[in-house]
C-alpha positions in Angstrom: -0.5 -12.7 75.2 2.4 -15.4 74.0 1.3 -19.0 73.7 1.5 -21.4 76.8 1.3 -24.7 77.0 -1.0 -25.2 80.0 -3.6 -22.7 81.7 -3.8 -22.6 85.1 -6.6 -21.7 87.3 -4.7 -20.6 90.0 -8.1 -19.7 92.2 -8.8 -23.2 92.4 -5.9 -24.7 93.3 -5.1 -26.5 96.9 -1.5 -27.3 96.4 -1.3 -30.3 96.5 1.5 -30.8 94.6 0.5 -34.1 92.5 0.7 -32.4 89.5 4.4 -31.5 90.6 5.1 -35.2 90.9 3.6 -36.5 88.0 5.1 -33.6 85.8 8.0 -36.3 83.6 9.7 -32.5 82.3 9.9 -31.4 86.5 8.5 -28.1 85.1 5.5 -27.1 87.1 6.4 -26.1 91.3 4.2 -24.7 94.0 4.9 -20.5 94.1 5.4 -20.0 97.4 5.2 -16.5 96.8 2.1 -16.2 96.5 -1.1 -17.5 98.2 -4.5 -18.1 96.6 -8.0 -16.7 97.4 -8.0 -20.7 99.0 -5.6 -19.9 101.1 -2.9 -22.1 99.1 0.0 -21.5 97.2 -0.8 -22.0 93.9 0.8 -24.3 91.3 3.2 -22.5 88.1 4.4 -23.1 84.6 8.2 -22.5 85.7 9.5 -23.5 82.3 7.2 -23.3 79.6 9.2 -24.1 76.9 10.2 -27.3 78.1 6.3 -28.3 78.6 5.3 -31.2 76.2 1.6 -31.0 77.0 1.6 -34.1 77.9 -1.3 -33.4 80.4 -0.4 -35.8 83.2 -0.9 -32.8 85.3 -4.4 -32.5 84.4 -5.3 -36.3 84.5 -3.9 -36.3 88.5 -5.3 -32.8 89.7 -8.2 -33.4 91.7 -9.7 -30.1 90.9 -9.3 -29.8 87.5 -7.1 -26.8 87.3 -5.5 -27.3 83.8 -6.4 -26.5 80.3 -3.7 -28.1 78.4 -3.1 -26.8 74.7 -1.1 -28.0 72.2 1.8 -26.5 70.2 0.6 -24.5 67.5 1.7 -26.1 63.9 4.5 -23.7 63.0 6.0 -24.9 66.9 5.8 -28.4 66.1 7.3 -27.5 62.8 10.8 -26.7 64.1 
């Protein structure tokens, strides 16, 4: 499994989209694709790449959905 910068809980997400707003990189967006065992769509990692782990996304999700990890050493090296 490659390296993310964020894990999501999908299952526990409402959708409330205030981790989309408080994202400062704009890379996390509701899949509309999909819906949840909530009944929800479910919040994505659309660019992981671009993710600083900042964890704003974590600090204004009211259900604690996010793990945020950072960049292992040899990423941060480059």
């Amino acid at each position: 499994m490659p390296w993310a910068p964020i894990v999501i809980a999908e299952d526990h997400c409402k959708g409330c989209e205030l981790c989309v707003t408080a994202c400062p990189k704009h890379v996390l967006a509701l899949d509309r694709s999909r819906i949840n065992v909530l009944g929800y769509h479910p919040v994505e990692l659309t660019d992981a790449a671009a993710c600083t782990s900042c964890a704003f996304c974590a600090r204004v999700c009211p259900d604690a959905v996010f793990t945020v990890w950072a960049a292992p050493r040899e990423e941060l090296q480059r």
